[in-house]
Residue, then its C-alpha position, 0 to 999 in steps of 0.5 A: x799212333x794218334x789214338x794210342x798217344x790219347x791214352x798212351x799216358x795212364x794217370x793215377x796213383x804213381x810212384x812218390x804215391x807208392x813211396x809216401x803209402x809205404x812210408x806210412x803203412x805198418x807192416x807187422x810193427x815195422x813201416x811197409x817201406x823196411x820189406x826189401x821187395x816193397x823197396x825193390x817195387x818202387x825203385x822199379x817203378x821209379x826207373x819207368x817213371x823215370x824213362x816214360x818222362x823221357x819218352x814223353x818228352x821226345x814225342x813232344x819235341x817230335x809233335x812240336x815240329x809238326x812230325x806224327x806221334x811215332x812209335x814211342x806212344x806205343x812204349x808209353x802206353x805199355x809202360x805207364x798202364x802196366x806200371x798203374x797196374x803193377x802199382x793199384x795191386x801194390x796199394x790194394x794188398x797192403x790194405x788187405x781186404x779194406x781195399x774192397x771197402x769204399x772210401x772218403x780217402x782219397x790216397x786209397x781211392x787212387x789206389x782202387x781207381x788204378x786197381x779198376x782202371x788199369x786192366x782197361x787201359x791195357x786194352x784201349x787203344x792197342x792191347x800190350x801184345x799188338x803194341x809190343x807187335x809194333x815196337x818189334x816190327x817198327x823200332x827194333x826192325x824185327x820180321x813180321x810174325x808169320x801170318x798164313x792169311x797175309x795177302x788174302x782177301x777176308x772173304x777167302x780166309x778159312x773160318x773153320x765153319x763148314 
């Protein structure tokens, strides 16, 4: 848990960026902003935003009370790296082919960064599906997915070699 809380929280480009660039961008001589599922993306994000800062705020007060990092470290790092993600692809397809190009720009730059960086994030310290694992099994109380090795030492686990 304390390593997924290191990395649970992916920085970079995030909704007021998206909003502003929107605002900003021509999409065939109306504002980016006016595409109905642009606006719809961003209140999305707005929402996670919204309820990672929530979430992070509980595992504040937890820390603060010298508790461990429980498991809504695991929800903010599934959130935020999906949302940087979600968010780098938003940035790099309204630039077209230019997002490939490099830059001085630094609200571009932020937009190919998350673009780069978000597929890693994913993986760093969990990737989504183990980290869904934990949130099933540990906050919604959830069985355990079936496993046939469960209980067998690792030497005796078939390999499928012969």
């Amino acid at each position: 848990m304390n390593e997924r809380l290191a990395v649970g929280d992916a920085n970079g480009a995030d909704v007021e960026d998206a909003f502003r660039w929107a605002k900003g961008q021509d999409d065939l001589g109306e504002p980016l902003i006016n595409n109905k599922s642009v606006r719809s993306s961003i209140a999305d994000w707005y929402c996670e935003a919204t309820g990672l800062k929530n979430t992070k705020l509980r595992t504040m007060s937890a820390l603060s009370k010298g508790e461990t990092p429980g498991p809504e470290a695991s929800i903010t790092k599934i959130v935020s790296a999906n949302k940087l993600q979600d968010i780098g692809n938003f940035g790099m397809d309204s630039l077209d082919m230019a997002g490939m190009l490099k830059t001085d720009d630094p609200e571009i730059q932020s937009f190919q960064n998350a673009w780069l960086g978000a597929p890693g994030l994913r993986i760093a310290g969990g990737t989504d599906e183990i980290l869904k694992n934990i949130i099933a099994e540990r906050v919604l109380g959830l069985p355990q997915d079936a496993r046939a090795d469960k209980g067998m030492p690792y030497k005796d686990i078939p390999s499928g070699k012969v």
